[in-house]
mmCIF file of the N, C-alpha and C atoms, coordinates in Angstrom:
data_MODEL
# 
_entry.id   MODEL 
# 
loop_
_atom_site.group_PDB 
_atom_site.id 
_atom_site.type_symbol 
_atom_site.label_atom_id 
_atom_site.label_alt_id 
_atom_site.label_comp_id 
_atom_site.label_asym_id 
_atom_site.label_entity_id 
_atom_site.label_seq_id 
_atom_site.pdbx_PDB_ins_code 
_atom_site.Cartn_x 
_atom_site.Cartn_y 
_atom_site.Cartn_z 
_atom_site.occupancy 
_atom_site.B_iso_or_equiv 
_atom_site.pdbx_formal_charge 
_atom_site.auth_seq_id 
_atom_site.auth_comp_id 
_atom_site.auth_asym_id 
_atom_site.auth_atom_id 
_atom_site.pdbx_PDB_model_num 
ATOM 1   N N  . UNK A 1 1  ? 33.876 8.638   10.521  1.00 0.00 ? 1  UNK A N  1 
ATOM 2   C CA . UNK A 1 1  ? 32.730 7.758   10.524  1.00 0.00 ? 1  UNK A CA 1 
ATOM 3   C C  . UNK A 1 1  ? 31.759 8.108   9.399   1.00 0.00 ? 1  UNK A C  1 
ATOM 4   N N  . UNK A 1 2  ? 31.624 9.445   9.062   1.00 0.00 ? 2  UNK A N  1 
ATOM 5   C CA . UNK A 1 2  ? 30.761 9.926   7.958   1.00 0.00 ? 2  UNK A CA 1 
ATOM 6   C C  . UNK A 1 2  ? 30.889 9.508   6.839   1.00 0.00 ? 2  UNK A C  1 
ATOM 7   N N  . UNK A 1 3  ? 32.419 9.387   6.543   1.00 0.00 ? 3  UNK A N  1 
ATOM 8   C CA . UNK A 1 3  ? 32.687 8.932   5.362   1.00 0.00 ? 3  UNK A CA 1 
ATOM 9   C C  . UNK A 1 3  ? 32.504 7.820   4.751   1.00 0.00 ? 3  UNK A C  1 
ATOM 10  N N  . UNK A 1 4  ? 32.839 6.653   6.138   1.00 0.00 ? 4  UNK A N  1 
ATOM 11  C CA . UNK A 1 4  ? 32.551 5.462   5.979   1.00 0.00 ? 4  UNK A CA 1 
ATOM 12  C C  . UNK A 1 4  ? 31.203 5.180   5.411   1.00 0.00 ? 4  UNK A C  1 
ATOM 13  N N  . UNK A 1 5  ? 30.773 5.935   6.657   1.00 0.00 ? 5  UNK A N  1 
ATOM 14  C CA . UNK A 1 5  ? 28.906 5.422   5.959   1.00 0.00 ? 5  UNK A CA 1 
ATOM 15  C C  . UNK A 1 5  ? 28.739 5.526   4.356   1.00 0.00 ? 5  UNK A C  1 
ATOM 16  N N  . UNK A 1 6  ? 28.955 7.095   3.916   1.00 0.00 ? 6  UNK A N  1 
ATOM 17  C CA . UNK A 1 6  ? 28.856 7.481   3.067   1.00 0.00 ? 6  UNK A CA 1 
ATOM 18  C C  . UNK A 1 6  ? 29.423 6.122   1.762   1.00 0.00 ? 6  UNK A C  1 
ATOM 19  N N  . UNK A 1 7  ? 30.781 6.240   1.848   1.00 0.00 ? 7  UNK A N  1 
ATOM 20  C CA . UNK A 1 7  ? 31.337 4.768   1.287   1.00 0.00 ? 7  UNK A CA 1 
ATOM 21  C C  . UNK A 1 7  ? 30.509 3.822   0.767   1.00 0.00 ? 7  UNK A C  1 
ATOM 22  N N  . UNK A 1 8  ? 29.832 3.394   1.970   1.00 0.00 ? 8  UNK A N  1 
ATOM 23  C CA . UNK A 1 8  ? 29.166 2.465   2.130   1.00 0.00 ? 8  UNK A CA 1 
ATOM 24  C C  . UNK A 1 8  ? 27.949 2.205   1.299   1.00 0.00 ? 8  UNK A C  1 
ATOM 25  N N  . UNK A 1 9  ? 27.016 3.689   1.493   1.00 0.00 ? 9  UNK A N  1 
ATOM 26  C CA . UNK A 1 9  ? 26.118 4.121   0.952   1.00 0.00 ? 9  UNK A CA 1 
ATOM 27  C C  . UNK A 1 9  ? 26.304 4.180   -0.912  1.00 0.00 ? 9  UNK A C  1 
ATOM 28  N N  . UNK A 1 10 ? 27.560 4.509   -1.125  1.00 0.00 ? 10 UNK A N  1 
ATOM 29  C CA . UNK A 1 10 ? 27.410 5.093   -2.680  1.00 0.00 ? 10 UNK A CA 1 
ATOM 30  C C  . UNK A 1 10 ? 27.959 3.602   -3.353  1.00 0.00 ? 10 UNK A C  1 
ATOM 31  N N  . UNK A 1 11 ? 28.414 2.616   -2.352  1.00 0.00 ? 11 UNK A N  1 
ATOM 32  C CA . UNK A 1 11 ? 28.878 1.500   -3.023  1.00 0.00 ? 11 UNK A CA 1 
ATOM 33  C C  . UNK A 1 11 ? 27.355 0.420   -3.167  1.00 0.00 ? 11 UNK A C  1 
ATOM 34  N N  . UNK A 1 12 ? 26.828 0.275   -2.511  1.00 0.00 ? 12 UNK A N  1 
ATOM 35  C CA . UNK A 1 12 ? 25.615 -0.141  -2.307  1.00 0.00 ? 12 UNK A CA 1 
ATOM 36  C C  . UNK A 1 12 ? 24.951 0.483   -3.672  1.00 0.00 ? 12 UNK A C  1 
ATOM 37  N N  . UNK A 1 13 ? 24.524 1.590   -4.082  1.00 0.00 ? 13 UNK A N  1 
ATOM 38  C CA . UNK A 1 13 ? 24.261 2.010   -5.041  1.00 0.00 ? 13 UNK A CA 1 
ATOM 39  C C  . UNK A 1 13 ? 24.670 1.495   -6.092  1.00 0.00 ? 13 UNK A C  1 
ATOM 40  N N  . UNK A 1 14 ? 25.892 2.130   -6.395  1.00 0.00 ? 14 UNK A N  1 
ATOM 41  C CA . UNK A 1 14 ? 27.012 1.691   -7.498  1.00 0.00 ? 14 UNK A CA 1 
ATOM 42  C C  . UNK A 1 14 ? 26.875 -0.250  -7.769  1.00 0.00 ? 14 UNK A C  1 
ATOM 43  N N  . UNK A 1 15 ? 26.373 -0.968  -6.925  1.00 0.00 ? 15 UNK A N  1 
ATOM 44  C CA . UNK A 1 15 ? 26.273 -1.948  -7.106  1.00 0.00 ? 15 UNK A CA 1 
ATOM 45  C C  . UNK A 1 15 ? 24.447 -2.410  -7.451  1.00 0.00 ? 15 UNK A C  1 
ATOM 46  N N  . UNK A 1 16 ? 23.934 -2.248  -7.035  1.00 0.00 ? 16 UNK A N  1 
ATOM 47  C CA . UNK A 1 16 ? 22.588 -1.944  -7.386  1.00 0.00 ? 16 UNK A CA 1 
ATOM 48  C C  . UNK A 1 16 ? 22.318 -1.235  -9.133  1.00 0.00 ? 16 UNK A C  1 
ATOM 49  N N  . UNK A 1 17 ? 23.556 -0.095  -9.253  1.00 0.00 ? 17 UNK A N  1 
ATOM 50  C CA . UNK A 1 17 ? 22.880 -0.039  -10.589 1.00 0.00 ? 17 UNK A CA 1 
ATOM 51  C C  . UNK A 1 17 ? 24.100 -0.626  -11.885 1.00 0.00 ? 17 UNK A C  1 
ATOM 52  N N  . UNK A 1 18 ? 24.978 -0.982  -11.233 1.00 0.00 ? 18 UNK A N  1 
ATOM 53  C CA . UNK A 1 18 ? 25.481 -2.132  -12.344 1.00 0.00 ? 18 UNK A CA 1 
ATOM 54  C C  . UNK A 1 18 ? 24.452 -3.589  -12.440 1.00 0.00 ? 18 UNK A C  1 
ATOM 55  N N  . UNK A 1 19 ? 23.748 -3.781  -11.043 1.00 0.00 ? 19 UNK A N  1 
ATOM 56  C CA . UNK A 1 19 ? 23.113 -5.410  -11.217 1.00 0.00 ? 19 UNK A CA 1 
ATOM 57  C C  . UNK A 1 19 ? 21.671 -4.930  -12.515 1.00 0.00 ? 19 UNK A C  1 
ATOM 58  N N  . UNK A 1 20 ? 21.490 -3.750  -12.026 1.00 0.00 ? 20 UNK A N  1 
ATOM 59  C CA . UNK A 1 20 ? 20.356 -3.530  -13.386 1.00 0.00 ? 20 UNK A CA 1 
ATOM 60  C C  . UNK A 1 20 ? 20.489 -3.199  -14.467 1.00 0.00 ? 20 UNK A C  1 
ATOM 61  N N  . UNK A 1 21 ? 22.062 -2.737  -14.490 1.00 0.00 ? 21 UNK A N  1 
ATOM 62  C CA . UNK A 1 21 ? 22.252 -2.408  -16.481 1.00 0.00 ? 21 UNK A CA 1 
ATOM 63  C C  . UNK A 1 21 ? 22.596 -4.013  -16.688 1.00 0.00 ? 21 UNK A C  1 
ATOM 64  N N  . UNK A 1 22 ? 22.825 -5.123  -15.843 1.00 0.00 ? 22 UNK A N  1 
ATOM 65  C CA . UNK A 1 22 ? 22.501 -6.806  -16.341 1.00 0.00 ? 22 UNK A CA 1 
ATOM 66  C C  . UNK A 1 22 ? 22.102 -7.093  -16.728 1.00 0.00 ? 22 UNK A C  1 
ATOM 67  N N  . UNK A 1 23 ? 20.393 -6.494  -16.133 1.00 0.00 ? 23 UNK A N  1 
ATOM 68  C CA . UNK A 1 23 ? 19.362 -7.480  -16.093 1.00 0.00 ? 23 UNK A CA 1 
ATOM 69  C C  . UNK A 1 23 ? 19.045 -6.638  -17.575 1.00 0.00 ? 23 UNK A C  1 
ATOM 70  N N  . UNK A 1 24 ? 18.481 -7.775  -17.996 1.00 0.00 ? 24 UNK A N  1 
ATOM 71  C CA . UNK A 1 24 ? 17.672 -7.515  -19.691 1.00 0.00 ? 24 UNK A CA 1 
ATOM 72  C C  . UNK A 1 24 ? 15.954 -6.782  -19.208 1.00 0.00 ? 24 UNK A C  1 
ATOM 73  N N  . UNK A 1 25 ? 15.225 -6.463  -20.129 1.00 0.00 ? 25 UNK A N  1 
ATOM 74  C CA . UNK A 1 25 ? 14.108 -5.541  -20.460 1.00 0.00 ? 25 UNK A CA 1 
ATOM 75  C C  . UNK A 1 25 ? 13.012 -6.922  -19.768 1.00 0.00 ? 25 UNK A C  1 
ATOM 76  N N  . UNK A 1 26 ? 13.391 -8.107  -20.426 1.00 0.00 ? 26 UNK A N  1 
ATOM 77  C CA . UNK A 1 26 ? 12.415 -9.113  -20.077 1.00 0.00 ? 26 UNK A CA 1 
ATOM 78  C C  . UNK A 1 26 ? 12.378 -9.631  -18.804 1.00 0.00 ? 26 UNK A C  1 
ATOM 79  N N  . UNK A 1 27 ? 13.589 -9.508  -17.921 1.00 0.00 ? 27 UNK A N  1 
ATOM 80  C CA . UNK A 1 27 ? 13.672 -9.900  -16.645 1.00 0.00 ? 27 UNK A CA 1 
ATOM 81  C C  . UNK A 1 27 ? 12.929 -9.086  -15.698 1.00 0.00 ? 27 UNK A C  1 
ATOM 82  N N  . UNK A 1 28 ? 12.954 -7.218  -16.400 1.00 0.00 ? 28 UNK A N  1 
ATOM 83  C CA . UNK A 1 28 ? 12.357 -6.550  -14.875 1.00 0.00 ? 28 UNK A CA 1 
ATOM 84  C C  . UNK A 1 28 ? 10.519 -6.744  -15.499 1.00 0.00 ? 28 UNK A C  1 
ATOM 85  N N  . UNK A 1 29 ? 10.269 -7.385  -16.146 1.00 0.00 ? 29 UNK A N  1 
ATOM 86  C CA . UNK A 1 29 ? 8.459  -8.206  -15.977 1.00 0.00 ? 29 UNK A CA 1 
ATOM 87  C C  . UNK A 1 29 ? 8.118  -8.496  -15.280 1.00 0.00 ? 29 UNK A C  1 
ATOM 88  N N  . UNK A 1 30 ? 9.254  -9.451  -14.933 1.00 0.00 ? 30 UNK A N  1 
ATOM 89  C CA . UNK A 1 30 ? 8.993  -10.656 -13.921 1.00 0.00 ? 30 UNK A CA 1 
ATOM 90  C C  . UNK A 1 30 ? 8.588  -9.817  -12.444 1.00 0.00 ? 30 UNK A C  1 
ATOM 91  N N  . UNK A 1 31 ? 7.820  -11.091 -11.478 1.00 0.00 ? 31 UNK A N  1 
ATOM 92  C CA . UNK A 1 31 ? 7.349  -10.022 -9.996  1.00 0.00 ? 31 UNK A CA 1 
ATOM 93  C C  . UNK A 1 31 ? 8.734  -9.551  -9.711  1.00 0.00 ? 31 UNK A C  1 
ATOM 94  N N  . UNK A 1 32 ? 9.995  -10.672 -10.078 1.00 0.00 ? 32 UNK A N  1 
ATOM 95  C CA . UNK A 1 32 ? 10.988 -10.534 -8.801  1.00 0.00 ? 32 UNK A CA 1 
ATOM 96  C C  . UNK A 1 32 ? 11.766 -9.231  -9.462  1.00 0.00 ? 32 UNK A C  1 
ATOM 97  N N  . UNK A 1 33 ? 11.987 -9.620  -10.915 1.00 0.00 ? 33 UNK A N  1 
ATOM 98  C CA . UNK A 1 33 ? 12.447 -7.818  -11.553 1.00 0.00 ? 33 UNK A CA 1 
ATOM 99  C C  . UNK A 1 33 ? 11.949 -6.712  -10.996 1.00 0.00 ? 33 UNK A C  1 
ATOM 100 N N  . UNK A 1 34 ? 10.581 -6.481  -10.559 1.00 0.00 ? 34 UNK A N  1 
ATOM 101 C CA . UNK A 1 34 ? 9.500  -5.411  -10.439 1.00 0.00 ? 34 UNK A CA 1 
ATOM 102 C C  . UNK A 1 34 ? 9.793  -4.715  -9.029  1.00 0.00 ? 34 UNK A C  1 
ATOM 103 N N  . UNK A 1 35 ? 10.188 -6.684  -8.405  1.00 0.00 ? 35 UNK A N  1 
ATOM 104 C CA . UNK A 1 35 ? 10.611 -6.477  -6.372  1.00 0.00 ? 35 UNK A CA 1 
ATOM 105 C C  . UNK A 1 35 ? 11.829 -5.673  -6.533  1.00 0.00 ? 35 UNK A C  1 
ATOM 106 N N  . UNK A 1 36 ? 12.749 -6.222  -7.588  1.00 0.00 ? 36 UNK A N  1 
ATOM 107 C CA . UNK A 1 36 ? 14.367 -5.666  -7.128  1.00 0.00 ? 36 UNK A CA 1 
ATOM 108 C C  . UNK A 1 36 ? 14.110 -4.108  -7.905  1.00 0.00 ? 36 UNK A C  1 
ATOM 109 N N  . UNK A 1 37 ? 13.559 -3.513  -8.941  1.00 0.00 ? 37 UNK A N  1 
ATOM 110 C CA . UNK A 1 37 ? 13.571 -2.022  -9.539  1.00 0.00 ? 37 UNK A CA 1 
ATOM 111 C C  . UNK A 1 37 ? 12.820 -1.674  -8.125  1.00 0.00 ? 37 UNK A C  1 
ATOM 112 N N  . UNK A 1 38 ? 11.944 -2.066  -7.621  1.00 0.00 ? 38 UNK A N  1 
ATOM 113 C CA . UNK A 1 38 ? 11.549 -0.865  -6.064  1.00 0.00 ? 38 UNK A CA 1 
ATOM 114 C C  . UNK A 1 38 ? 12.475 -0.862  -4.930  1.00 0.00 ? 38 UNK A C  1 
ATOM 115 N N  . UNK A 1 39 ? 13.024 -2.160  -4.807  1.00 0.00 ? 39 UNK A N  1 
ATOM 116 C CA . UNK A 1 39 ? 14.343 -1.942  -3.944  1.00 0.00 ? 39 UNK A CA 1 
ATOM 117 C C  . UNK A 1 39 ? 15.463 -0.803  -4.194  1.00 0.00 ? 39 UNK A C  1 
ATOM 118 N N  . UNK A 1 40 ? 15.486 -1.140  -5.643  1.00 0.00 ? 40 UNK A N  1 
ATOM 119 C CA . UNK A 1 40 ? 16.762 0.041   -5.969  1.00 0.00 ? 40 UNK A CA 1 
ATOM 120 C C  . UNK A 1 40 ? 16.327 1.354   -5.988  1.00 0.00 ? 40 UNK A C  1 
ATOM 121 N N  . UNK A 1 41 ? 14.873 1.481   -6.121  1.00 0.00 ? 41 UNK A N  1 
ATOM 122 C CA . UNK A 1 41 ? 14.570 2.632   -6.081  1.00 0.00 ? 41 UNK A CA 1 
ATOM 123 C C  . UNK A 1 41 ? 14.486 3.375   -5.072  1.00 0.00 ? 41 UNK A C  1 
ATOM 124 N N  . UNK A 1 42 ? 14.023 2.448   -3.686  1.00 0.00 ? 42 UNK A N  1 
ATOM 125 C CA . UNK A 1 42 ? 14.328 2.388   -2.519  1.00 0.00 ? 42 UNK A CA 1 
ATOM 126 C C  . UNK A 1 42 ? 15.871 3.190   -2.135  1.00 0.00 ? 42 UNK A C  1 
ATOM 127 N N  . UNK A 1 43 ? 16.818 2.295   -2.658  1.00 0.00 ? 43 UNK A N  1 
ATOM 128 C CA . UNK A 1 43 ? 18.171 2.290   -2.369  1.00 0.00 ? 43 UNK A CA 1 
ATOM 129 C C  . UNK A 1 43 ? 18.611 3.710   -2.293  1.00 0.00 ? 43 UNK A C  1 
ATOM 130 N N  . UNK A 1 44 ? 18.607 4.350   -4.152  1.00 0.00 ? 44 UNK A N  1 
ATOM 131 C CA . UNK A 1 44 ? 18.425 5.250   -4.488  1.00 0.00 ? 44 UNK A CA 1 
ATOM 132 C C  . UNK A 1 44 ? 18.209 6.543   -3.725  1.00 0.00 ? 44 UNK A C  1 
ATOM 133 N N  . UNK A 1 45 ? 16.915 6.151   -3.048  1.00 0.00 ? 45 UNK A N  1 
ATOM 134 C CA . UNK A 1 45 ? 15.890 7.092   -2.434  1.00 0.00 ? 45 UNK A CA 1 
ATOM 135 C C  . UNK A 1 45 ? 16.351 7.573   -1.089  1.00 0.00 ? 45 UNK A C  1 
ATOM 136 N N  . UNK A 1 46 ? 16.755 6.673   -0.831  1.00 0.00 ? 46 UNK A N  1 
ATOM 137 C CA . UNK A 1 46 ? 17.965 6.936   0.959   1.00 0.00 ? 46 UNK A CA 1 
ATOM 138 C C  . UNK A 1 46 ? 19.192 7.081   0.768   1.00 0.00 ? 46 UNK A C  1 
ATOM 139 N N  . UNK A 1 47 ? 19.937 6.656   -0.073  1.00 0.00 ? 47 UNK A N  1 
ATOM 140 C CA . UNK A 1 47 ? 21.049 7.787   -0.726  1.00 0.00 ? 47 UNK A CA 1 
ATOM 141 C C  . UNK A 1 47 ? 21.333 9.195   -1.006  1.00 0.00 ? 47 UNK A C  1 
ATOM 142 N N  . UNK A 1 48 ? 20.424 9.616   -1.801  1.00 0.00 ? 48 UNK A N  1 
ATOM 143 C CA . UNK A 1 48 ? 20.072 10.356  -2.130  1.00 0.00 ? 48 UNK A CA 1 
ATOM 144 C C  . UNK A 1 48 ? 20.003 11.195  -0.666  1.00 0.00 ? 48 UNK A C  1 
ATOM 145 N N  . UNK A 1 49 ? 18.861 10.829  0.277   1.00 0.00 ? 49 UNK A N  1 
ATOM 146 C CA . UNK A 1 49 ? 18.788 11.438  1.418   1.00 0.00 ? 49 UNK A CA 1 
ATOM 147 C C  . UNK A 1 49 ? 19.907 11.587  2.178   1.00 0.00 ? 49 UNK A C  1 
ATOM 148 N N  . UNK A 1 50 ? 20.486 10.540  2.436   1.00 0.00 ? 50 UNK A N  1 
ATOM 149 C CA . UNK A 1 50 ? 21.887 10.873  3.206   1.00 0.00 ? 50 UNK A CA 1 
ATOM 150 C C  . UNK A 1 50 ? 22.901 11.862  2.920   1.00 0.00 ? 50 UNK A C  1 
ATOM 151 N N  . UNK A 1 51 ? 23.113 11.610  1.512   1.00 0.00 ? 51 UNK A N  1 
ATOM 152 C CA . UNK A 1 51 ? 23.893 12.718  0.700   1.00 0.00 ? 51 UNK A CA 1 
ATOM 153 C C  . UNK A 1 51 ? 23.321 14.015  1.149   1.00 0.00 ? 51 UNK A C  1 
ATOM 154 N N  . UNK A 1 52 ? 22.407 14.159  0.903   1.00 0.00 ? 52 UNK A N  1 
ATOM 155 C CA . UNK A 1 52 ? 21.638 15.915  0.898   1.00 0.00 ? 52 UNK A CA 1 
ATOM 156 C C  . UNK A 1 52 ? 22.260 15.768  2.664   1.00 0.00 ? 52 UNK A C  1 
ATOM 157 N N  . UNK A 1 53 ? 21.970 15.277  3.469   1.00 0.00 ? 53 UNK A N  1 
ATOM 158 C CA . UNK A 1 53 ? 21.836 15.519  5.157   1.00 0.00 ? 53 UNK A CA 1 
ATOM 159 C C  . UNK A 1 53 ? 22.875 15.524  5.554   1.00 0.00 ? 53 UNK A C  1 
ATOM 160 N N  . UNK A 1 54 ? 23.830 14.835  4.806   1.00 0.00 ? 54 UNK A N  1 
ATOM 161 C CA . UNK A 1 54 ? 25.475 15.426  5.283   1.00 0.00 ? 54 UNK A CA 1 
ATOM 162 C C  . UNK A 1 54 ? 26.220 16.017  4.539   1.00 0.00 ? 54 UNK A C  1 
ATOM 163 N N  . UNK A 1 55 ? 25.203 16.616  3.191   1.00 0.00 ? 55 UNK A N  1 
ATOM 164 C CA . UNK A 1 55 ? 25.714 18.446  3.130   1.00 0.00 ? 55 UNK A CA 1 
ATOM 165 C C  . UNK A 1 55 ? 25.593 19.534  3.871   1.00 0.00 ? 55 UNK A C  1 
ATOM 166 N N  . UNK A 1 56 ? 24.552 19.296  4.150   1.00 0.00 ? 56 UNK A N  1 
ATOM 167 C CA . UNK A 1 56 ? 23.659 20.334  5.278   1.00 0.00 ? 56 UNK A CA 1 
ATOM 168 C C  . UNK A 1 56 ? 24.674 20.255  6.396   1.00 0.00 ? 56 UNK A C  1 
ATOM 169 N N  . UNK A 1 57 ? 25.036 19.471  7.168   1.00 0.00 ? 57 UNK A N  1 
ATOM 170 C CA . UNK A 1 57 ? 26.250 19.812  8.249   1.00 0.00 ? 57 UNK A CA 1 
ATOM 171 C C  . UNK A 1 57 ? 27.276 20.491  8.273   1.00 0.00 ? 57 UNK A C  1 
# 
């Protein structure tokens, strides 16, 4: 089940930061560029956490 998540987790990512090497310099201006770079950063940010918390086990 860990793994899955995990899976899950790093694909979510992996997709998040191919949609932003897309987007051009002029798109993340825009509000909705600005909305989706805090999402991913978001994304990122709980990745990141999960990873660390199911080393620790």
């Amino acid at each position: 089940m860990h793994g899955f998540i995990k899976g899950m987790l790093l694909g979510a990512v992996a997709g998040c930061a191919a949609d932003m090497a897309l987007h051009t310099t002029q798109g993340k201006r825009t509000a909705a560029g600005k909305a989706m770079q805090t999402m991913t950063d978001a994304v990122d940010t709980a990745a990141a956490s999960v990873k660390e918390s199911m080393n620790n086990r």
